[in-house]
TORGUDO-816805 format. One record per residue (C-alpha): residue number from 1; x, y, z. Coordinates in steps of 0.05 Angstrom, whole numbers, plus 5000, padded with zeros to 4 digits. Example, Ala and Ser with C-alpha at 12.3 -4.5 7.8 and 13.67 -1.06 7.14 Angstrom:
% TORGUDO-816805
(fipa 1, (5246, 4910, 5156))
(fipa 2, (5273, 4979, 5143))
***
This chain:
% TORGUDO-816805
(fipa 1, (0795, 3040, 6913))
(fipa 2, (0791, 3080, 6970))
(fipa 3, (0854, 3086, 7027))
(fipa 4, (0863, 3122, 7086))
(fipa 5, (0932, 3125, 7129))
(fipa 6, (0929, 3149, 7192))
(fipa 7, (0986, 3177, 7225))
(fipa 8, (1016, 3136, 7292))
(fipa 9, (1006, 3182, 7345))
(fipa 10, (1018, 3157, 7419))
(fipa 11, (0961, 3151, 7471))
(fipa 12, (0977, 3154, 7548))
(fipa 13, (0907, 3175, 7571))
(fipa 14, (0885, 3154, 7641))
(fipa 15, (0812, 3156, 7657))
(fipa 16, (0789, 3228, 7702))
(fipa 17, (0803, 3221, 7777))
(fipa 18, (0728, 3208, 7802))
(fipa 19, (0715, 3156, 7752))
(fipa 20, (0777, 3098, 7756))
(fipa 21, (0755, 3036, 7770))
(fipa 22, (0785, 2972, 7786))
(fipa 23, (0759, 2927, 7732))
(fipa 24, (0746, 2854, 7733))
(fipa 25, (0809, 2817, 7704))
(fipa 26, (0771, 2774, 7664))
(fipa 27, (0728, 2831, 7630))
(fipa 28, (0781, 2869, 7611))
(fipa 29, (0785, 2873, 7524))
(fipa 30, (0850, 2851, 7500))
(fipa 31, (0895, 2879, 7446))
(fipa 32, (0885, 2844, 7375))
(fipa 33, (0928, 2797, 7353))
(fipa 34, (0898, 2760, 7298))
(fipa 35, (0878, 2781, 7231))
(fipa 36, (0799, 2776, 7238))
(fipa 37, (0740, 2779, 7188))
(fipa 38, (0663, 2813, 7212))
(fipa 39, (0599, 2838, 7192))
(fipa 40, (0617, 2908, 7212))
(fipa 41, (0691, 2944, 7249))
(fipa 42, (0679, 2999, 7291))
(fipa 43, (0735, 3043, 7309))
(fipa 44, (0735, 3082, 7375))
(fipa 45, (0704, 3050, 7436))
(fipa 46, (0676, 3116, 7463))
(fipa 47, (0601, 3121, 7479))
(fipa 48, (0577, 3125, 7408))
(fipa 49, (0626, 3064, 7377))
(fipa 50, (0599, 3019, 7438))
(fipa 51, (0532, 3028, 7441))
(fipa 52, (0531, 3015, 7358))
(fipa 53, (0565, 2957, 7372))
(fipa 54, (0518, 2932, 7436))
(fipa 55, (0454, 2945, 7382))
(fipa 56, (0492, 2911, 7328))
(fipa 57, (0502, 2849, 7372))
(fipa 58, (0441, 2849, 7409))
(fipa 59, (0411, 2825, 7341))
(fipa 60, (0473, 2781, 7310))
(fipa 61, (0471, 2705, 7316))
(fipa 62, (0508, 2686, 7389))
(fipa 63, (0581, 2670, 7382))
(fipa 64, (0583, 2701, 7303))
(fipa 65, (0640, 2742, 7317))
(fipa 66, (0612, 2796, 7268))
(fipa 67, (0618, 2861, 7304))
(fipa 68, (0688, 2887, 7325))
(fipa 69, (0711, 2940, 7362))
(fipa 70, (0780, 2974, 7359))
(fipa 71, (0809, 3025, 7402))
(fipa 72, (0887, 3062, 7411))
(fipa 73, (0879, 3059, 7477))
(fipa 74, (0829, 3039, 7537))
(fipa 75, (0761, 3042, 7541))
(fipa 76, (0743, 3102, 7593))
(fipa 77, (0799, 3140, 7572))
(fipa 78, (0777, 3190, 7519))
(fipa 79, (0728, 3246, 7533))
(fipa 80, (0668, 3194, 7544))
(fipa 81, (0701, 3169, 7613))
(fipa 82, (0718, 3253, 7630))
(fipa 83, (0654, 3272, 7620))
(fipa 84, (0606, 3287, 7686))
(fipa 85, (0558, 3232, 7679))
(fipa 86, (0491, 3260, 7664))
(fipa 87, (0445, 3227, 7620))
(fipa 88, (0382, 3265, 7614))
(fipa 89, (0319, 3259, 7570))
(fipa 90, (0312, 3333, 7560))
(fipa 91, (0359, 3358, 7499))
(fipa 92, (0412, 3416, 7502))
(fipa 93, (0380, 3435, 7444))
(fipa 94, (0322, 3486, 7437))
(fipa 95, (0269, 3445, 7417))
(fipa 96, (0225, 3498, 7394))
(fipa 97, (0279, 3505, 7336))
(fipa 98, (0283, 3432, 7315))
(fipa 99, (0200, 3436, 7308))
(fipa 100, (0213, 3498, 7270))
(fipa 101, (0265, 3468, 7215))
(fipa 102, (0241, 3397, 7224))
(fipa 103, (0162, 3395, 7239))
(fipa 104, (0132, 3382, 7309))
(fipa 105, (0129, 3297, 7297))
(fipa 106, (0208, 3303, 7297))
(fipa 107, (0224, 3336, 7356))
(fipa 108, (0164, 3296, 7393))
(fipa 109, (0205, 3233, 7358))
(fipa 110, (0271, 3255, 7384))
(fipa 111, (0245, 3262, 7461))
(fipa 112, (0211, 3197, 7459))
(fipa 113, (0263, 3160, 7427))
(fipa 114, (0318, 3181, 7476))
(fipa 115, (0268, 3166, 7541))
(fipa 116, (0263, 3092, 7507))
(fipa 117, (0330, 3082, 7502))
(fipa 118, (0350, 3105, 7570))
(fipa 119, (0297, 3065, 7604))
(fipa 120, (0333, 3011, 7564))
(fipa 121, (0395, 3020, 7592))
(fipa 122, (0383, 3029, 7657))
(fipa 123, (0342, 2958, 7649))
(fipa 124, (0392, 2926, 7606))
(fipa 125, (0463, 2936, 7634))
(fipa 126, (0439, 2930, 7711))
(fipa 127, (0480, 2984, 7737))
(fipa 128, (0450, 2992, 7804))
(fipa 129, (0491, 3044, 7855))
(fipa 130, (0523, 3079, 7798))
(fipa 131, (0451, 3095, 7758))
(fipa 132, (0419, 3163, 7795))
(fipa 133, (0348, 3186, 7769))
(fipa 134, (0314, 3250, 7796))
(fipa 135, (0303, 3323, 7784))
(fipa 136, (0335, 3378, 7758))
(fipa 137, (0336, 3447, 7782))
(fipa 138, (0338, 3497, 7719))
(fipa 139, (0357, 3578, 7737))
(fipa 140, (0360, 3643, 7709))
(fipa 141, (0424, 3686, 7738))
(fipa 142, (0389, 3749, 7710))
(fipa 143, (0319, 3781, 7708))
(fipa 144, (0330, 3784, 7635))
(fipa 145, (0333, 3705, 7628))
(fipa 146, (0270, 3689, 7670))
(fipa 147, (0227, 3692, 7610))
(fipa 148, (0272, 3650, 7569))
(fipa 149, (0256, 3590, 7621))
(fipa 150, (0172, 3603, 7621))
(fipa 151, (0182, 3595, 7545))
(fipa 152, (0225, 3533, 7558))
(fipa 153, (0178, 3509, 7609))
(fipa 154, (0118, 3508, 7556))
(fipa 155, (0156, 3489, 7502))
(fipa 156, (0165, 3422, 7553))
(fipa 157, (0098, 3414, 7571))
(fipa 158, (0083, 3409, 7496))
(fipa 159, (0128, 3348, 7489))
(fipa 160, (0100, 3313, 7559))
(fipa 161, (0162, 3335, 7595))
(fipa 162, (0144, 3341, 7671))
(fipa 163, (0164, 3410, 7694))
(fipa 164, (0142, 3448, 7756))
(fipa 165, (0149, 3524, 7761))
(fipa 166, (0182, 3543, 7817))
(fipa 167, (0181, 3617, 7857))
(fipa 168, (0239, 3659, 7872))
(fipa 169, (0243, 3653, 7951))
(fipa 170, (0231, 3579, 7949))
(fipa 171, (0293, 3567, 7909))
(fipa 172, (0341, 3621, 7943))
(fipa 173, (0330, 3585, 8018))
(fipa 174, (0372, 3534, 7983))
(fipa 175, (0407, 3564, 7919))
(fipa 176, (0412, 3638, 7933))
(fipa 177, (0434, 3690, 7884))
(fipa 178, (0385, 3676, 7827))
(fipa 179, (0335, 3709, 7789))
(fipa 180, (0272, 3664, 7801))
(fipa 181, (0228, 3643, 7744))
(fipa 182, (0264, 3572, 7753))
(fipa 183, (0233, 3501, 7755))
(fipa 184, (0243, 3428, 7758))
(fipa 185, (0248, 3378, 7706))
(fipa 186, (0225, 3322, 7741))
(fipa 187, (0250, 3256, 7733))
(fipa 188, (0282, 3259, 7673))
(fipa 189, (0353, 3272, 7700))
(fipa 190, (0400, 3220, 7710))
(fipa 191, (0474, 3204, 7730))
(fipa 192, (0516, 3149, 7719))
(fipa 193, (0593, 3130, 7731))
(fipa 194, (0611, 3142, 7660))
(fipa 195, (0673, 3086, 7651))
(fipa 196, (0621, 3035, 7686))
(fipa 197, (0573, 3052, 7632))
(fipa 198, (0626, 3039, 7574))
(fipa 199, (0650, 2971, 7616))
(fipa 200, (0579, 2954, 7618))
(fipa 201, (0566, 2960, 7538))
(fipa 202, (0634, 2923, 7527))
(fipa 203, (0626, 2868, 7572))
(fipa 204, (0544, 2859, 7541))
(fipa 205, (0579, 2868, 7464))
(fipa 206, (0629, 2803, 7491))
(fipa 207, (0572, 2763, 7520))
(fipa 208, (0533, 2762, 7457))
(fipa 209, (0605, 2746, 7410))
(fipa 210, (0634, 2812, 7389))
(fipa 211, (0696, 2834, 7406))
(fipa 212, (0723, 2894, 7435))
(fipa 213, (0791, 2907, 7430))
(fipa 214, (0831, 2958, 7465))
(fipa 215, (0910, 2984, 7455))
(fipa 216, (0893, 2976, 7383))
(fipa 217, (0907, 3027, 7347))
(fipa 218, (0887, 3038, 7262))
(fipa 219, (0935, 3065, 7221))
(fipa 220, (0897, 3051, 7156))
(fipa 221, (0837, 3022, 7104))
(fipa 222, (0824, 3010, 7051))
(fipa 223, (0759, 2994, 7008))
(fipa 224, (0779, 2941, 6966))
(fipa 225, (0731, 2883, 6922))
(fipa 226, (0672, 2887, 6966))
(fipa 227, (0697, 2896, 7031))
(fipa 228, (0736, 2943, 7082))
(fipa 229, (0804, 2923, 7102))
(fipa 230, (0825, 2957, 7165))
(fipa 231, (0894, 2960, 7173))
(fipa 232, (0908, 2963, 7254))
(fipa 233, (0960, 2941, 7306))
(fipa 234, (0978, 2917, 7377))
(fipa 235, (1012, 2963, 7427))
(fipa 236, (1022, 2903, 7467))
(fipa 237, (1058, 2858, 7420))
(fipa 238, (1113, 2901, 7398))
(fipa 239, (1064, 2948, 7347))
(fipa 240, (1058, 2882, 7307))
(fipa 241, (1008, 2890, 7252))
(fipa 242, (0941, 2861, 7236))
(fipa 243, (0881, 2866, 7189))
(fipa 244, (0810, 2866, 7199))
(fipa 245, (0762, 2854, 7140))
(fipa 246, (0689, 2881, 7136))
(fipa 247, (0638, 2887, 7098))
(fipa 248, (0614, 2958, 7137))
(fipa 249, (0666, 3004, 7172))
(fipa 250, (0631, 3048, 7224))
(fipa 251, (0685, 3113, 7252))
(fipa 252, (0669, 3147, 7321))
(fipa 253, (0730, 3165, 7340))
(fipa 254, (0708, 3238, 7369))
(fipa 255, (0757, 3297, 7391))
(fipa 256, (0821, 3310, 7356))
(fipa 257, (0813, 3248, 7304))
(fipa 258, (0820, 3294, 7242))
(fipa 259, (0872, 3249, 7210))
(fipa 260, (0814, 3205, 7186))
(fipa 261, (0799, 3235, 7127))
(fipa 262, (0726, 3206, 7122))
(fipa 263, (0718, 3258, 7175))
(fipa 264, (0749, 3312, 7150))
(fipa 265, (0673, 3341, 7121))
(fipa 266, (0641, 3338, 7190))
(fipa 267, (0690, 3359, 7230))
(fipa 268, (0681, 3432, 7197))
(fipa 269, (0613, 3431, 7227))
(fipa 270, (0640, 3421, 7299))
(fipa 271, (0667, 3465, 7360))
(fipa 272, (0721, 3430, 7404))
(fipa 273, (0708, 3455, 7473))
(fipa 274, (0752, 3444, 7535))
(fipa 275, (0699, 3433, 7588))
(fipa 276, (0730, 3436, 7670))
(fipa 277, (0705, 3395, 7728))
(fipa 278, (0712, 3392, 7798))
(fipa 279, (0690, 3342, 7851))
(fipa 280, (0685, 3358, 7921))
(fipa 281, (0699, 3309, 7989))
(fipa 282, (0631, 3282, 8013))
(fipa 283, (0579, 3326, 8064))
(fipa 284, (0535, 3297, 8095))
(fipa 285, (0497, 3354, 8092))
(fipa 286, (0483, 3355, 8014))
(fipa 287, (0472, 3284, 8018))
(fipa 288, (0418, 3295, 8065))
(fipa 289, (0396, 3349, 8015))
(fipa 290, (0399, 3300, 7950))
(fipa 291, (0357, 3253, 7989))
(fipa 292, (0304, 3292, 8015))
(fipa 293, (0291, 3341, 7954))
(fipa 294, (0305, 3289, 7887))
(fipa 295, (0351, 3343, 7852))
(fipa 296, (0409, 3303, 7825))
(fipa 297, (0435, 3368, 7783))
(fipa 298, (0422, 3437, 7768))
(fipa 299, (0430, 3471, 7707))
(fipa 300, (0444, 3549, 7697))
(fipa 301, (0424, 3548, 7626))
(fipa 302, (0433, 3620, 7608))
(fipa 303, (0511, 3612, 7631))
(fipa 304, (0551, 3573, 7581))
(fipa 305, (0535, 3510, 7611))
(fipa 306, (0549, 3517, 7689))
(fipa 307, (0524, 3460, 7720))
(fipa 308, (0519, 3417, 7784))
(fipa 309, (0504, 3340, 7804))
(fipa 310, (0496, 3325, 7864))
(fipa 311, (0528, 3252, 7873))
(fipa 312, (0483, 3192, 7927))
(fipa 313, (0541, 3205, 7980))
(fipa 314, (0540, 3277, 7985))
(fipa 315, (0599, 3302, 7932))
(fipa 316, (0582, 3353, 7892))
(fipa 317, (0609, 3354, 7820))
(fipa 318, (0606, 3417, 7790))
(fipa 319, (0626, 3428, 7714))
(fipa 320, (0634, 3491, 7670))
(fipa 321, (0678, 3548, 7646))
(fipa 322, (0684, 3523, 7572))
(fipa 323, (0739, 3552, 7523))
(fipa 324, (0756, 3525, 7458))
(fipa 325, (0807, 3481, 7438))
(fipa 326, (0827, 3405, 7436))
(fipa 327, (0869, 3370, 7487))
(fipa 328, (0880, 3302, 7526))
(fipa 329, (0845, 3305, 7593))
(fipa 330, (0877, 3327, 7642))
(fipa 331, (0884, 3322, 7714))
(fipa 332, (0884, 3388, 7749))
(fipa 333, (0907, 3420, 7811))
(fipa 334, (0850, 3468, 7864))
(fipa 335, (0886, 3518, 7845))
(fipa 336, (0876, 3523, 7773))
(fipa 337, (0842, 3596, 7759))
(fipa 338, (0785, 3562, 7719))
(fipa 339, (0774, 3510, 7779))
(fipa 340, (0774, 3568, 7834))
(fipa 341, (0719, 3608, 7796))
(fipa 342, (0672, 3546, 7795))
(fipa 343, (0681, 3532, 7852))
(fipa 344, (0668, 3609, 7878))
(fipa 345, (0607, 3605, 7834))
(fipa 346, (0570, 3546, 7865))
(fipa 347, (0595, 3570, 7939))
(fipa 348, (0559, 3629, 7912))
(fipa 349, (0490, 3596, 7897))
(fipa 350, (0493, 3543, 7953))
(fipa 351, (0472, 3566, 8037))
(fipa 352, (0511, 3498, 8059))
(fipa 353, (0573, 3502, 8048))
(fipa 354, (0617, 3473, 8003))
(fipa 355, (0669, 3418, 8018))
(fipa 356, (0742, 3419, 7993))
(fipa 357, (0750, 3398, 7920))
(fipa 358, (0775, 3325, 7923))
(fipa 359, (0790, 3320, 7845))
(fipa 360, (0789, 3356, 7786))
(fipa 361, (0807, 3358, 7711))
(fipa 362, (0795, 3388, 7642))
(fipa 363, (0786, 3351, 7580))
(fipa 364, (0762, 3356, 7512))
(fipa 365, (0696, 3343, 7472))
(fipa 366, (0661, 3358, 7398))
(fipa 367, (0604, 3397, 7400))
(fipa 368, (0571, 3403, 7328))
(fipa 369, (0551, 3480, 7314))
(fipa 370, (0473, 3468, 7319))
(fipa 371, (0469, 3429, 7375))
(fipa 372, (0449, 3363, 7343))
(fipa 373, (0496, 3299, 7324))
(fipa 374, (0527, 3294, 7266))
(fipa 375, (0525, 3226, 7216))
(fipa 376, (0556, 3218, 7147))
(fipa 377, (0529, 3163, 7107))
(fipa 378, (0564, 3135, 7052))
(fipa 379, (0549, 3062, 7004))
(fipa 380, (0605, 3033, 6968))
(fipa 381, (0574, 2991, 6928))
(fipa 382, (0548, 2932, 6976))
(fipa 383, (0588, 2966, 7036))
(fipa 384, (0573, 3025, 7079))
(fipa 385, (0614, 3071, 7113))
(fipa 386, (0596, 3112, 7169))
(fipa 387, (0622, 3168, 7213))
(fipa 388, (0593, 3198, 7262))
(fipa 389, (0606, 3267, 7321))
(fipa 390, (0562, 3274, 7376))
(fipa 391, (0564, 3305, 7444))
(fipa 392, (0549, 3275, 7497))
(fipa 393, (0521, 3201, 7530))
(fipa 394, (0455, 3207, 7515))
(fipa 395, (0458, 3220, 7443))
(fipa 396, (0515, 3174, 7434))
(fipa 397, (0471, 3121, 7455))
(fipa 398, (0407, 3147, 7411))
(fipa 399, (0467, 3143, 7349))
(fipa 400, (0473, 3068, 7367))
(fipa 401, (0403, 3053, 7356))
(fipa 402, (0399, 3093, 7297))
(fipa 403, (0460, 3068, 7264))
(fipa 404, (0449, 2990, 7277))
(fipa 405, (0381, 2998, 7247))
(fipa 406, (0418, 3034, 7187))
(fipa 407, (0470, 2975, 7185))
(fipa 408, (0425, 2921, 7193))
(fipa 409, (0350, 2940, 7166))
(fipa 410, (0365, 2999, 7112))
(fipa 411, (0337, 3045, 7152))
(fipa 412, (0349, 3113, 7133))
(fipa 413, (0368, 3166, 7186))
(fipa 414, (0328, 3220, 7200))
(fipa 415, (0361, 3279, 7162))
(fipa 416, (0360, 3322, 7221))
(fipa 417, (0408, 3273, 7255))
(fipa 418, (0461, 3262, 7191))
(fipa 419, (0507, 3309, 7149))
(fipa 420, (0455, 3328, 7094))
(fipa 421, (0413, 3369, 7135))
(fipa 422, (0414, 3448, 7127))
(fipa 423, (0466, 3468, 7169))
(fipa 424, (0455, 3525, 7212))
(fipa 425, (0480, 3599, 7207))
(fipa 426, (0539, 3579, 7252))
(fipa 427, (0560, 3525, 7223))
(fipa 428, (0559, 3554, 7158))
(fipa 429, (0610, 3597, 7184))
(fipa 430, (0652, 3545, 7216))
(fipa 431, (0647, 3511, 7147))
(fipa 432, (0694, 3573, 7116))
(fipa 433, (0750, 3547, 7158))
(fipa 434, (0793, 3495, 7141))
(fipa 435, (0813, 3437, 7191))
(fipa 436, (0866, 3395, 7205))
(fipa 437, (0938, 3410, 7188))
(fipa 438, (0918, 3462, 7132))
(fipa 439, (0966, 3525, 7126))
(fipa 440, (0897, 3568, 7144))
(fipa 441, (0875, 3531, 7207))
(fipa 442, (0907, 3579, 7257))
(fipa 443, (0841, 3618, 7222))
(fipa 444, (0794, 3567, 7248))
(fipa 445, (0822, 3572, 7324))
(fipa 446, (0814, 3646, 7328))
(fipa 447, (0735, 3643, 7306))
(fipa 448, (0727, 3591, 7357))
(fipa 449, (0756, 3633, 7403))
(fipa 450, (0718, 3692, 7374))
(fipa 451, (0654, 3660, 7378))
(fipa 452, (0655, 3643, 7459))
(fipa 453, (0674, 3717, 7471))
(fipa 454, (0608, 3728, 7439))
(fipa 455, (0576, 3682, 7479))
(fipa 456, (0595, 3702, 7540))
(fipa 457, (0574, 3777, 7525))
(fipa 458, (0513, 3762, 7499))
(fipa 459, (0493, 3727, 7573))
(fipa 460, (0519, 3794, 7605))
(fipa 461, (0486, 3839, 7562))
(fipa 462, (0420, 3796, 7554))
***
């Protein structure tokens, strides 16, 4: 018999500034309270436990009740609803490595699946005025990095990624202060109001006869005579307790969830990064710009993930200056150090200039050492068990296809996406350090710290 106690730890996130909404009364998820039974629990109602859920019930009989969904606290409040919106086709992951470890089929698989299921989503959840497709604007900030984006450019090509190479002194009339050798991805970028997204796969999971329940937090299972019990409970009902049983128990509960111990393997294999964000008041001048060029972000690969989108009514959100560490999100003030330096930094590369910040925050996500998700598998006789880290909303929604199809058809993973894959030199490293509350993982903060000092002087030196 296997059990798992997880500790009670409050939850008083809010959703980032830029993203509240006011949400239909009716379509809000309520907190359990009833003792249920299902086909499959998923706990965490981030990007990844959702869109597992909306594939699982997409193919359940209507009105079956057999997928549920538990979260502590409300959906759009954990780093899925901080993040900056941007769904994109094109990886953060260097696909000529993935052909290299994996073959050339896989990494062609991996692009094509993710275009399918974004085209999917924008059909399926009708989003309209919070869905943006259009082109990205990739740069080099130094000489030295222009060759890395010609290779990425052909390495693109290869896998029928539109991409237009761009010159120097067309880019800098716009975006001065870079390097040239930059292009366009074209088409294959696209933003979306993150916490309408999650509403969207919740309120589609409902239609179809799951249930999605938020303020509901676990504290325990246990794997018991054929079946999960979940052991979970109601923060709106006096913290009154209730069971869910299951014959598979799916965990996506993402940053600083190391009290599951079914995660306790992966979670070795991951950085926690504290990403920052600003949003600026409108322009009308870079909405004119958005409009008349396509470019709905730009990237500066080659510096630790600076980036900008450019939102329909002329904000500009503008993302960056990483460190490591895990933490609720948090609202911040202009004057935070980390804020002023972005926003110096894309005043820098923009001739219009740029509006007042209007919000900003910092929050927390997993990033797994190579780049790729993470997905442990595990059979308990006729149960499964799964668990799962990923960064960001693209992948979280490829992990929902994959995992359904798991659940459902027997389908096995592809290794490159799951646990059992050859990890990579860094996160054979990360693997030395414990996690958690163990005596030694003070050891594991300083090598994450250790390792983005290295990162940042390897883009200044190369």
């Amino acid at each position: 018999m296997d059990v798992t106690s997880i500790p009670r730890v409050s939850n008083h996130h809010t959703p980032a500034p830029l993203w509240r909404l006011e949400r239909d009364i009716k379509q809000i998820p309520r907190a359990i309270d009833a003792d249920m039974t299902c086909d499959t629990v998923v706990v965490g109602a981030g990007i990844t436990g959702l869109a597992v859920a909306e594939n699982l019930s997409r193919q359940l009989a209507p009105n079956a009740h057999s997928v549920v969904v538990l979260d502590a606290g409300r959906i759009g409040t954990g780093s899925s609803g901080w993040n900056a919106g941007i769904l994109t086709v094109d990886t953060t992951i260097d696909l000529s490595e993935i052909e290299e470890q994996y073959g050339e089929d896989q990494a062609r698989k991996l692009v094509s699946d993710l275009s399918d299921i974004l085209t999917r989503t924008k059909q399926n959840l009708n989003l309209g005025d919070n869905w943006q497709s259009g082109r990205t604007l990739y740069v080099a900030t130094k000489p030295g990095h222009v060759q890395h984006l010609h290779d990425e450019l052909d390495s693109r090509r290869k896998y029928n990624l539109p991409a237009e190479l761009l010159e120097q002194s067309s880019i800098s009339q716009v975006y001065p202060g870079f390097a040239g050798g930059s292009y366009l991805a074209l088409g294959n970028e696209h933003g979306v109001h993150p916490v309408a997204l999650l509403l969207a796969l919740a309120k589609l999971i409902a239609e179809r006869g799951g249930v999605v329940f938020e303020d509901s937090p676990v504290t325990g299972w246990e794997h018991v005579d054929d079946k999960f019990v979940v052991s979970c409970r109601s923060q709106t009902s006096g913290a009154k307790g209730f069971k869910i049983t299951a014959k598979n128990l799916v965990i996506c509960t993402g940053v600083g969830t190391s009290a599951f111990s079914e995660l306790e393997d992966i979670s070795r294999l991951v950085v926690p990064v504290v990403g920052h964000v600003f949003v600026t008041e409108a322009s009308a001048e870079f909405a004119a710009l958005t409009r008349e060029s396509g470019t709905v972000a730009l990237w500066d690969s080659l510096e630790l993930y600076h980036y900008v989108r450019y939102l329909p009514d002329g904000r500009v959100l503008v993302g960056g200056e990483e460190t490591a560490g895990v933490l609720k999100g948090e609202v911040l003030n202009a004057s935070n150090p980390h804020i002023r330096k972005l926003y110096e930094w894309a005043q820098k590369h923009h001739t219009i200039k740029l509006p007042p910040v209007q919000h900003c925050w910092k929050a927390s996500l997993v990033v797994p050492a190579d780049g790729l998700p993470l997905v442990k598998f595990r059979r308990l006789g006729e149960n499964t068990i799964i668990s799962a880290y990923t960064d960001g909303l693209p992948f979280g929604l490829l992990l929902g296809s994959m995992i359904s199809q798991a659940l459902l058809e027997g389908k096995p993973l592809p290794e490159m996406l799951t646990s059992e894959r050859k990890p990579s030199l860094e996160a054979r490293l990360l693997s030395l350090f414990p996690a958690g509350n163990h005596p030694l993982a003070f050891a594991r903060a300083v090598a994450f710290k250790a390792a983005f000092a290295a990162m940042r002087l390897r883009d200044w030196l190369f």
